[in-house]
Every structure is written in C-alpha cells, then in structure tokens.
N, C-alpha and C positions, 0 to 999 in steps of 0.2 A: 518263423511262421508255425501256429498251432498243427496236429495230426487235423484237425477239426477245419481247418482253413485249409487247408490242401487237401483234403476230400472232397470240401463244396466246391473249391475251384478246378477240381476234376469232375464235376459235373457236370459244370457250363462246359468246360473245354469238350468234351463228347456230346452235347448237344447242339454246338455253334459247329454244325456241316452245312449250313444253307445259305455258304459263301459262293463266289465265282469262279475262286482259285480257290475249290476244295480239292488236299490233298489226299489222299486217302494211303498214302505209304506214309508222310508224315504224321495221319492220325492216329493211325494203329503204332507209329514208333511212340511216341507222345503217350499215349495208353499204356505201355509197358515200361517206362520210364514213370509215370508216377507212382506204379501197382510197387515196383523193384523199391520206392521211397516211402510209400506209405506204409507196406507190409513189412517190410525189414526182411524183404527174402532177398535168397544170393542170385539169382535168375528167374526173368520173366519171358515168356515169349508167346506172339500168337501164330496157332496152326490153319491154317483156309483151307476150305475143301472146294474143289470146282466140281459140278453134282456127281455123285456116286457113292457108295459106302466109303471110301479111304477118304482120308485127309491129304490135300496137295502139295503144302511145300509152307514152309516155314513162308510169313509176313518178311517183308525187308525190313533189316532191321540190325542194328551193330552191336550183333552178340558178344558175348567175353570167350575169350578160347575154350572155357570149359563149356559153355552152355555150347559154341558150336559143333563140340565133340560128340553130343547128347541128341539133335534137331532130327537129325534123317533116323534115327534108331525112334524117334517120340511119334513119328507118319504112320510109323507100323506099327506099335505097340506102346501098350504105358498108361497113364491118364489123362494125357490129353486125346487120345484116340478114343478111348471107352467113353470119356464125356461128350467126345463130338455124335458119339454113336448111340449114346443114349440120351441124349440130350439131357443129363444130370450131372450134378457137381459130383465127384471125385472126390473125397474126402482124405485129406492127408495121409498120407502112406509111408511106415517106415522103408524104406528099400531095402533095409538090412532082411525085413521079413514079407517082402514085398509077393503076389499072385506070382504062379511060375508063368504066365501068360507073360510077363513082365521081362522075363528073364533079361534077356539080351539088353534092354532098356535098363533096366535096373542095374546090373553088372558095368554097364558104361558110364551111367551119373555117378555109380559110389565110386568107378575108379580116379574120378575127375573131382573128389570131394562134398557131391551134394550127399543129404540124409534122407529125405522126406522130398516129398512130390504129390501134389495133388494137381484141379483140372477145374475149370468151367466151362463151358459151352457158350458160345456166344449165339444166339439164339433170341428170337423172337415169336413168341407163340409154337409156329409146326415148322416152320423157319432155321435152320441151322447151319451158319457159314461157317464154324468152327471153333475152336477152341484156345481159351488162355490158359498154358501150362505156367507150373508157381513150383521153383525149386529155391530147399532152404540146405544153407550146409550148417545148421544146429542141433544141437541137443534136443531139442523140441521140435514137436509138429506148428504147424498152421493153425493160430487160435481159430475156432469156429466162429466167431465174431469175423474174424477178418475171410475166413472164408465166403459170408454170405456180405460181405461186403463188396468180393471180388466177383461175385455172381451178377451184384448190382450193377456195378462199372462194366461186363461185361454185357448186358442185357442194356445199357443207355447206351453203348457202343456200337451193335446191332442196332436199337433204334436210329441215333445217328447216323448210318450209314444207309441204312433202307428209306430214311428222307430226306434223304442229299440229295439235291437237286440232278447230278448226274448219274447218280442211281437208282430210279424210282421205280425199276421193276426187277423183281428177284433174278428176271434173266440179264436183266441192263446190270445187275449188284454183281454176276457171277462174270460176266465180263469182265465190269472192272477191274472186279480182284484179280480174275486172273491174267489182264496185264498189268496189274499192277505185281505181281509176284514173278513176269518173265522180266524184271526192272532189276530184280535183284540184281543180274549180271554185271548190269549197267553201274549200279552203286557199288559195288567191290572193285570194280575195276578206274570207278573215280575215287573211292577209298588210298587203294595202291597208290595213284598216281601222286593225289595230293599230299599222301604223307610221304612221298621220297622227296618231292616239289620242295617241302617246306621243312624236314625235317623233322617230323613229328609222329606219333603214333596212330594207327590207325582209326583208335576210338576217336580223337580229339582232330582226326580229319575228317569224319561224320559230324561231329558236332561244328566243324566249322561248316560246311556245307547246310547242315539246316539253319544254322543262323543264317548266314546268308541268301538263303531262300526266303526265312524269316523277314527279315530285312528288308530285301528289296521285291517282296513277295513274286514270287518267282515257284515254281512245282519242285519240288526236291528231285523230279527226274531230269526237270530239263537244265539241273544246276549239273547235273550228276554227268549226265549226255555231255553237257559243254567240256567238263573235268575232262572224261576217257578221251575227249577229240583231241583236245588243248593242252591239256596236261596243269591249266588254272581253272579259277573263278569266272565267271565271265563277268562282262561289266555291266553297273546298272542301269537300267534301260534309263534314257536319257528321259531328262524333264519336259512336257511339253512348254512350246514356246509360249513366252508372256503375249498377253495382248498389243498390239501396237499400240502406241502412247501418241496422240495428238500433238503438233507440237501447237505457239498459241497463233504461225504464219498459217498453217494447215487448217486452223478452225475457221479461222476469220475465212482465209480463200474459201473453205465450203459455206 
C-alpha cells in the first residue's frame, strides 16, 4: 500500500465516529498506530487533559517499554505539554540540545534511545483536549511536511470526536475521555492476563483483543473487563434466531 493510500485511509478512519459502538480508546489507539507507520517514528502517543492547565494521563494504549519509560515525565514537561498549552505544534527538537525546561524529559527519552521529539495539539478552534507526542530514535528530525501533516490527523481526530455522537458537548467529550483513561487499569491488567493465558507477549495480547473487539464488534473495554474477570476472550454474542420457517402442513392449516 502507497504512503498516499494510507493517509487517505487515515482520514475516513478519524472521521467514521458517528457509529453506535464508537470506541474512543480504540480510536485514539488506531490514530497512533497509523501516525508510528506513516511517519517512520519510533513512538507515538496521545496525552488528554481533563480541564485545567496540566495534561492528564497518557490515552490507553500498548506502549513499547521505552515509550512507557518516557509517558508520566511527558504530563509534566517536554512537547507534548507546551503544545497542549499553547495550542501550537512543537517543532522537532534535538534532545541532545533540548529547553532546560525539558530537562528531566529529555534525559529519560535519550536514556531509552529516542533523539528528536516534537508535539501537536489536538485541538479544535479554542478547544484543546490534548496532545500527540512524536518520538524518533534517528539521525534526523521530523520532516516539516510530516509535521503539518501530523497537525492535520490531529485536528480530524478532535473533529472526530467532538461529533461522535456520545460526545456532543465539550463537558459530555471530557467525561468520556476521562473514563475512558481510568480504563487503562483495566487493559493492562487484561494485557497481563492474556499473554500468560496464551503464552505470548504483551503487545500481540493487545492486538489480539482489538481484533477481537474488531470482530465481533464488541468496545475494547468490555473485551478487556471480561479478560481481567476470566482470564479469556469472551464469546461471541450469539446470532439472533432465524425466522421460523412454515412448514407446507402449517400453511395449508392457516
């Protein structure tokens, strides 16, 4: 698939929220899984703010060990905080020579191998539920092409979710998010379970859970919810029953 086809098809995917089973922890994971393919950065993540100057708490979402090393240092300082607070992109940043505002931020992504960090704001007009942080561990920064591209995917992702139907008002959007962010618990802990279950890694036990959600469309919490009880999948909600069939004794008697 072209870079050019999986841009356009991260378009629609951020503008189809005006489902019945919209997810919004799968939509926001879904948004940092294409941004991490289409950019060719080492880490993606988004930061939610529930209203007030600080940023809240990392989106749900199945970080790499080094990007989780980086999350709770990125709420208090860095570029995703400065973008959520100025509502402006953040323009790629060596770390090596990084704001000393940064310090603590910066000293933890270089120890973990990233180079460069930059930031958008997810944002809609005066609007700001927070920010997409963008780490690379290369030689180079964040072409500025792909930056105001990441600005765009970040600004249809705010629109997206401000016309989802279960969140139609900025106080109805800060609800969601923020249970959608006390969820986290709940998916690390169906994370755990399913990959000792199955034997497998923890990433490829998230990705089994969202197919599975996928699937049998199902809310990624309430796959997740079932995981931490049960310790599996749960099963797919049964098919409704077929029509009854006439037999040709039954017509004739009516």
């Amino acid at each position: 698939m072209s870079r050019e086809h999986k841009i356009a098809e991260t378009f629609v995917e951020l503008a189809d929220t005006l489902v019945a089973d919209f997810d919004v922890i799968d939509f926001l994971q879904q948004l940092t899984v294409r941004c991490r393919d289409i950019f060719a950065v080492a880490d993606v993540a988004v930061l939610l703010a529930y209203p007030g100057p600080h940023l809240y708490s990392p989106a749900p979402c199945d970080p790499t060990p080094a990007l989780a090393e980086v999350l709770e240092l990125a709420l208090r300082e860095g570029p995703a905080l400065d973008a959520y607070r100025t509502a402006e992109a953040v323009t790629p940043g060596n770390l090596a020579r990084a704001p000393a505002a940064w310090r603590d931020f910066s000293a933890s992504a270089r120890e973990v191998g990233y180079t460069y960090a930059s930031a958008v704001p997810l944002r809609l007009r005066e609007e700001v539920l927070g920010s997409l942080l963008l780490l690379r561990a290369t030689d180079s920064p964040l072409p500025a092409d792909d930056l105001t591209l990441a600005q765009a995917f970040a600004d249809a992702a705010t629109i997206g979710l401000l016309h989802a139907h279960t969140v139609r008002r900025v106080e109805t959007v800060n609800e969601q998010l923020h249970n959608a962010l006390h969820s986290r618990i709940v998916i690390e802990q169906a994370k755990g379970a399913l990959a000792a279950r199955h034997n497998t890694s923890l990433h490829d036990a998230f990705a089994l859970m969202r197919r599975h959600a996928s699937q049998h469309r199902l809310l990624l919490t309430t796959v997740a919810q079932h995981v931490a009880d049960t310790g599996d999948l749960p099963r797919p909600p049964s098919a409704p029953p077929s029509p009854r069939r006439h037999s040709n004794e039954e017509t004739q008697a009516e």
